[in-house]
Residue frames as qw, qx, qy, qz and C-alpha x, y, z in Angstrom:
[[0.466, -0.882, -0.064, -0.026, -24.06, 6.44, 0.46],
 [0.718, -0.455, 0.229, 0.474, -20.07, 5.70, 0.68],
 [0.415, 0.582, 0.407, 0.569, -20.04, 6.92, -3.00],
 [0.019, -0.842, -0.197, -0.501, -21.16, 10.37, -1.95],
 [0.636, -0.760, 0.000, 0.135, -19.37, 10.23, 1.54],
 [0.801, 0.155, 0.311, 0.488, -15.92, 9.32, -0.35],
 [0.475, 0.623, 0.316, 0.535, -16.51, 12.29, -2.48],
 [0.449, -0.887, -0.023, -0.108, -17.53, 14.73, 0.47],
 [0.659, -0.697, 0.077, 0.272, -14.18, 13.91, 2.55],
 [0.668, 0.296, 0.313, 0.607, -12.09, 13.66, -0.54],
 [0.139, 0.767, 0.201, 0.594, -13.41, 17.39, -1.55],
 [0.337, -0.931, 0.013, -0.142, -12.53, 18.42, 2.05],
 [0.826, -0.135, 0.282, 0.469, -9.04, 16.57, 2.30],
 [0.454, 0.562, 0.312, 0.617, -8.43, 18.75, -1.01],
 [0.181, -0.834, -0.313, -0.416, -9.66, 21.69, 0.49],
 [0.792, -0.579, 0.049, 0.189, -7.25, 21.09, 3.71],
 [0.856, 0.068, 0.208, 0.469, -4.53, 20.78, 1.90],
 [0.296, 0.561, 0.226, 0.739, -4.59, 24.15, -0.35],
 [0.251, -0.920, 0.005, -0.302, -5.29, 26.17, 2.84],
 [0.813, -0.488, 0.115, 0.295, -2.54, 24.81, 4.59],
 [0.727, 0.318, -0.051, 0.607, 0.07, 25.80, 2.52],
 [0.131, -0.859, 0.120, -0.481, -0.11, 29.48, 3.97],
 [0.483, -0.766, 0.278, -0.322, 0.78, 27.91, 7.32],
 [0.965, 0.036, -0.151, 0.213, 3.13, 24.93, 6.36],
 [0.330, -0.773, 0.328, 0.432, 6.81, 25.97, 7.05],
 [0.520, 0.634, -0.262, -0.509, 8.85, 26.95, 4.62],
 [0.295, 0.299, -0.907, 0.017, 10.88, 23.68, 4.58],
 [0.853, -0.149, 0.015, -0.500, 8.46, 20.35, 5.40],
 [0.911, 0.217, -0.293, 0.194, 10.64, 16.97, 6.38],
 [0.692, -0.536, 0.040, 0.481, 13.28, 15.65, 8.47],
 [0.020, -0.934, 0.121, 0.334, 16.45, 17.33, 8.17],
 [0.047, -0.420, 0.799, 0.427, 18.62, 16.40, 4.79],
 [0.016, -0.185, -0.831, -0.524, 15.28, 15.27, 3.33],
 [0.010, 0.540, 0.376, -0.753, 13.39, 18.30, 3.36],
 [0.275, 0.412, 0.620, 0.609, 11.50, 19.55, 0.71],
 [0.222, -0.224, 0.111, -0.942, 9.70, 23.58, 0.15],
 [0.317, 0.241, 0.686, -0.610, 6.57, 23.73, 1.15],
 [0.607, 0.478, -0.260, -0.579, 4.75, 24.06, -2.47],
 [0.469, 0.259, -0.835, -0.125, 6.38, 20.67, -3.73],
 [0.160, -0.073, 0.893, -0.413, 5.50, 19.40, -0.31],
 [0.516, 0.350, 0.398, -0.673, 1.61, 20.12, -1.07],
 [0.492, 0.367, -0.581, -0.535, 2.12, 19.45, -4.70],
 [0.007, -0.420, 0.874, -0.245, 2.99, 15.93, -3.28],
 [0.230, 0.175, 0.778, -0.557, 0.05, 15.49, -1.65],
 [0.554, 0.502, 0.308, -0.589, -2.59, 16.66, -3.79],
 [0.414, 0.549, -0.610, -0.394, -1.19, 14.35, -6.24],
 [0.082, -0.075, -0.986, 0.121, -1.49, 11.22, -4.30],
 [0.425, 0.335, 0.569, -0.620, -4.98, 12.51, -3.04],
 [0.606, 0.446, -0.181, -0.633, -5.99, 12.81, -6.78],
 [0.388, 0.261, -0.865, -0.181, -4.20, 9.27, -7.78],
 [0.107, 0.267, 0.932, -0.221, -6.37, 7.51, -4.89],
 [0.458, 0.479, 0.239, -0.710, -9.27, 9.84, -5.55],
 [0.661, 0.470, -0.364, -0.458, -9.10, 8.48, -9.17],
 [0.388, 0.238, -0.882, -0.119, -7.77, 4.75, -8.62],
 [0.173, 0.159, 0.813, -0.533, -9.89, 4.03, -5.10],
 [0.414, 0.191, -0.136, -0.879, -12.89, 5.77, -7.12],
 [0.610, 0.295, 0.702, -0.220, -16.23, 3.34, -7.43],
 [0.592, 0.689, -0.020, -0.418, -16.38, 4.75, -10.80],
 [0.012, 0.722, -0.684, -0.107, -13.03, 3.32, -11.37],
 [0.416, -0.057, 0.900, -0.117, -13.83, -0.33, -10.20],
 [0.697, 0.465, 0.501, -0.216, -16.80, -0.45, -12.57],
 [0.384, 0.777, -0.202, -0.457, -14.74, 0.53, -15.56],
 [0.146, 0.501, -0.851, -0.061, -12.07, -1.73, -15.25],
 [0.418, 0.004, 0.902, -0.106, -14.57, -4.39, -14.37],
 [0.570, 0.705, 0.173, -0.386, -15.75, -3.50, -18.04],
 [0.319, 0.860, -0.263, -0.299, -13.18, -3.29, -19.13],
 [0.469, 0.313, -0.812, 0.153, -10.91, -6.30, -17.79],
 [0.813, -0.471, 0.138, -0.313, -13.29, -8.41, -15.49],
 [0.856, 0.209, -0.381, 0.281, -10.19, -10.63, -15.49],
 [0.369, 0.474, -0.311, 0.737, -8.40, -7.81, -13.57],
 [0.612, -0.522, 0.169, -0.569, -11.41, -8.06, -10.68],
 [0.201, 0.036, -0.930, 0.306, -10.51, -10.33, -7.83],
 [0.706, -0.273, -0.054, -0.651, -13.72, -11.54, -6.40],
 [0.379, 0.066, 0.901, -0.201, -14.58, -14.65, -4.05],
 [0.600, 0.492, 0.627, -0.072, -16.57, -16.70, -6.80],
 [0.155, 0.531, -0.209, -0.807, -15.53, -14.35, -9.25],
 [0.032, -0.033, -0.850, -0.524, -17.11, -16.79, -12.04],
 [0.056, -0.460, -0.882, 0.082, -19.63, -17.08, -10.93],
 [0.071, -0.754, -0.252, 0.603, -20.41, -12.92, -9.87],
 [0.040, -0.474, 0.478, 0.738, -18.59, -11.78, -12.76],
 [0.421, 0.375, 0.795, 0.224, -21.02, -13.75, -15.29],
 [0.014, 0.288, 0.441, 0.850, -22.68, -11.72, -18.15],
 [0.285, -0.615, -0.511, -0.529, -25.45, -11.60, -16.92],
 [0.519, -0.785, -0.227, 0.249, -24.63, -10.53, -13.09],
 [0.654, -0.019, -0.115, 0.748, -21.75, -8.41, -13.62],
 [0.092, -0.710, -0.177, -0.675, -23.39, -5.05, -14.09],
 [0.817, -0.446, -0.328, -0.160, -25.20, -5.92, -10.95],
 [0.774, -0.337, -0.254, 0.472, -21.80, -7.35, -8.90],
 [0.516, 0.205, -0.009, 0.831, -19.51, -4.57, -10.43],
 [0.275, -0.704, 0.039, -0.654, -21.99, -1.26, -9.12],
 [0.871, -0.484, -0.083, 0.014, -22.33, -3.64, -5.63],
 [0.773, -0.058, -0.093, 0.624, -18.26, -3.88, -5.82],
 [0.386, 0.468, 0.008, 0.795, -18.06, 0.03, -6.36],
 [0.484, -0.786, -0.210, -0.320, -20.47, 0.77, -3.70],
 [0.928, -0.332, -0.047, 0.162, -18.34, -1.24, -1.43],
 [0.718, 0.171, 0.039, 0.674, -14.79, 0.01, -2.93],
 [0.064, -0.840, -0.147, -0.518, -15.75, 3.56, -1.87],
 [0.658, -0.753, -0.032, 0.007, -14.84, 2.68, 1.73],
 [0.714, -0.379, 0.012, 0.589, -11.32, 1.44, 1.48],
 [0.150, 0.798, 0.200, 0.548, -11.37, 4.99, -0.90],
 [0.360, -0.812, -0.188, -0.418, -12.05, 6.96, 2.13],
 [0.693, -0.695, 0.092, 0.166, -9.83, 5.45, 4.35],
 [0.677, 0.169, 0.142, 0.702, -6.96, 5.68, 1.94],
 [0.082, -0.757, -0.350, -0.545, -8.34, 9.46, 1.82],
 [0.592, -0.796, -0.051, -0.117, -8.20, 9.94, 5.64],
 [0.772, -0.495, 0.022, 0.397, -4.89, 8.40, 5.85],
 [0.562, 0.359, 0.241, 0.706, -3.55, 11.12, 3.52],
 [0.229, -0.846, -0.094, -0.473, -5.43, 13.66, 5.61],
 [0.851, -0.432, -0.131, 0.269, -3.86, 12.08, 8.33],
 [0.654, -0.119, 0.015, 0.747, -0.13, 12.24, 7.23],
 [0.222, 0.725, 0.086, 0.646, -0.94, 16.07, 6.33],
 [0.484, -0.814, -0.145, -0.287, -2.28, 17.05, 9.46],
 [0.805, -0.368, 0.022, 0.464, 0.94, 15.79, 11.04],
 [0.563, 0.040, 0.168, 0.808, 3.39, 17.44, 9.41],
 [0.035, 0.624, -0.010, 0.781, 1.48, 20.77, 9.75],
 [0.660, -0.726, -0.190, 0.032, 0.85, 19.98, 13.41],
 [0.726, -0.345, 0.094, 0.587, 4.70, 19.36, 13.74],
 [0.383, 0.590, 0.212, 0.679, 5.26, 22.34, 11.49],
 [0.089, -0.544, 0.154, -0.820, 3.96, 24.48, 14.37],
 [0.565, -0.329, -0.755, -0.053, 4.20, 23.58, 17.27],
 [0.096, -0.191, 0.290, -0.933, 2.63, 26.84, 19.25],
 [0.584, -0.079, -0.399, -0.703, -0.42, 24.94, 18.03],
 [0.658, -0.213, 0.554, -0.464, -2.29, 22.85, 20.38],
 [0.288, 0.440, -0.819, -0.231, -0.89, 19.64, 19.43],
 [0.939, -0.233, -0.086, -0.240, -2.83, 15.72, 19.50],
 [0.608, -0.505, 0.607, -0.075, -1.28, 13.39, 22.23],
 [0.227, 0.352, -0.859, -0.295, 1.09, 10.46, 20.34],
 [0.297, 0.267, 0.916, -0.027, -1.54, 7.79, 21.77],
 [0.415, 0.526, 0.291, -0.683, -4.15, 9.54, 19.59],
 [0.380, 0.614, -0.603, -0.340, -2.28, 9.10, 16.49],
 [0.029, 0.157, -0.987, -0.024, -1.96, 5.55, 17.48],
 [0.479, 0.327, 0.639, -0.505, -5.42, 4.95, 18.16],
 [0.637, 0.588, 0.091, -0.490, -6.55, 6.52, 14.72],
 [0.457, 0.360, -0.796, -0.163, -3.80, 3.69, 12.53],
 [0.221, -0.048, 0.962, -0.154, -5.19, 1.44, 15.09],
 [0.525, 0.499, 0.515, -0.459, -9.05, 2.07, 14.63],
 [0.326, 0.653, -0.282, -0.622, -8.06, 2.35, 10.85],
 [0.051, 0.122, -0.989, -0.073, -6.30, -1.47, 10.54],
 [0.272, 0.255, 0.853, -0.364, -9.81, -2.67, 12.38],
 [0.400, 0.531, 0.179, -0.725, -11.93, -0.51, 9.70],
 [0.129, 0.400, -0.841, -0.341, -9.53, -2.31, 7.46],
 [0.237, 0.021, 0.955, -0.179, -10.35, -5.92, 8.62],
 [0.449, 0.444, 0.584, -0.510, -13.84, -5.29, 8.87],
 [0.469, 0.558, -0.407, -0.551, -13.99, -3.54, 4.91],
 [0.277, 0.272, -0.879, -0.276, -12.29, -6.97, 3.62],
 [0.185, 0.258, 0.859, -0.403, -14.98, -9.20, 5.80],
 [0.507, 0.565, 0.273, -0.591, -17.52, -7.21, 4.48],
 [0.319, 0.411, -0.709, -0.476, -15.89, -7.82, 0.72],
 [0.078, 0.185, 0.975, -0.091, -16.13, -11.66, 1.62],
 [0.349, 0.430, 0.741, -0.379, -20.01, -11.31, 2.44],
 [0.413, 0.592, 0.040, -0.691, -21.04, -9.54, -0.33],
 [0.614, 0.423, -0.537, -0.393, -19.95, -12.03, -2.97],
 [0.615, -0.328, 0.681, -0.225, -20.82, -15.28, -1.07],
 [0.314, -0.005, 0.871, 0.377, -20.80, -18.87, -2.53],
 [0.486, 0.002, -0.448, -0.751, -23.12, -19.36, -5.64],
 [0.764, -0.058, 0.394, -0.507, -26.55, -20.55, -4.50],
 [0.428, -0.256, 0.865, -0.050, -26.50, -24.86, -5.05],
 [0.677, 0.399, -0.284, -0.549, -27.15, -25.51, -8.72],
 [0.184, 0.285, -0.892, -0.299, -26.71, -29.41, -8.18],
 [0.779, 0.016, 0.120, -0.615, -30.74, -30.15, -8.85],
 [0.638, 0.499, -0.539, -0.231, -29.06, -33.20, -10.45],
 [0.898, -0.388, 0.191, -0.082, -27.96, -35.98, -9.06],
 [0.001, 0.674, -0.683, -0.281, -23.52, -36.44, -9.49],
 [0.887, 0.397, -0.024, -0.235, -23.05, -38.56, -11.85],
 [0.376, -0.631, 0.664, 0.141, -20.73, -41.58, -11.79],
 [0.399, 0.456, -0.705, -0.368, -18.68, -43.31, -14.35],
 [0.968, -0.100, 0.009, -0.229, -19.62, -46.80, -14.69],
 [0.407, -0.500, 0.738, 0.200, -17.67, -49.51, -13.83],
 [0.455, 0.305, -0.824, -0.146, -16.38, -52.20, -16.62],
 [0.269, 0.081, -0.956, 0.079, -18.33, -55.14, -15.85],
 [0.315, 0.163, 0.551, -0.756, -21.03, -53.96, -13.41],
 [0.557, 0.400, 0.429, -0.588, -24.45, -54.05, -14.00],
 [0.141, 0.128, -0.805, -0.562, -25.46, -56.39, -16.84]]
């Protein structure tokens, strides 16, 4: 489901972007570090594609093919075994879709600004809004990495055994 949401907002983000340019000004940025408006988009739909393609579940399962060394996991020995890794690494991509999306949003975000402030005849969001949506984003944050935690809890208590201790020198004779 986050897989196919991801992809959705991504493909609108994208879609945002390339109509906007018609209505960016022609200069985009503070003054003395301004840039046109083409470079400005270029910009953008270059980072959207570099998270679209590094945030990407498809991504996480390659590289945990490719270098499971390179996967941080809680337990990660334990998740990352041969025989569970398929298994952890689709579970890890499901999961890696969200912070996708929000990396996604906050790139829709910083557009939407700067074509709000670009024109501002346009009916324009109040500055606590903007704060709300980097607040409610941190907390979406939090929560994402919590959720990371639960999904790869400890391994389940393989000591059927009883711990074995060295003998002492001298004991039991």
């Amino acid at each position: 489901m986050q897989r196919r949401l991801f992809s959705i907002v991504w493909l609108l983000v994208a879609l945002l972007m390339l109509a906007s340019m018609a209505v960016l000004p022609e200069q985009v940025g503070d003054p003395g570090h301004e840039m046109g408006r083409g470079g400005f988009v270029a910009v953008m739909l270059g980072s959207l594609a570099l998270a679209g393609g590094l945030c990407s579940p498809g991504f996480v399962v390659w590289l945990g093919r490719a270098a499971p060394s390179q996967i941080n996991l809680p337990h990660a020995d334990y998740w990352l075994a041969a025989e569970r890794r398929e298994a952890s690494l689709e579970r890890l991509g499901e999961h890696f879709a969200g912070i996708g999306l929000m990396v996604v949003l906050l790139l829709g975000g910083v557009h939407l600004l700067v074509l709000l402030q670009g024109r501002p005849d346009w009916p324009q969001l109040p500055r606590e809004a903007w704060a709300l949506a980097g607040t409610l984003l941190g907390l979406w944050f939090a929560v994402w990495m919590w959720q990371a935690w639960r999904l790869f809890p400890a391994p389940p208590n393989q000591a059927a055994e009883p711990p074995s201790h060295p003998r002492r020198p001298g004991g039991h004779r």
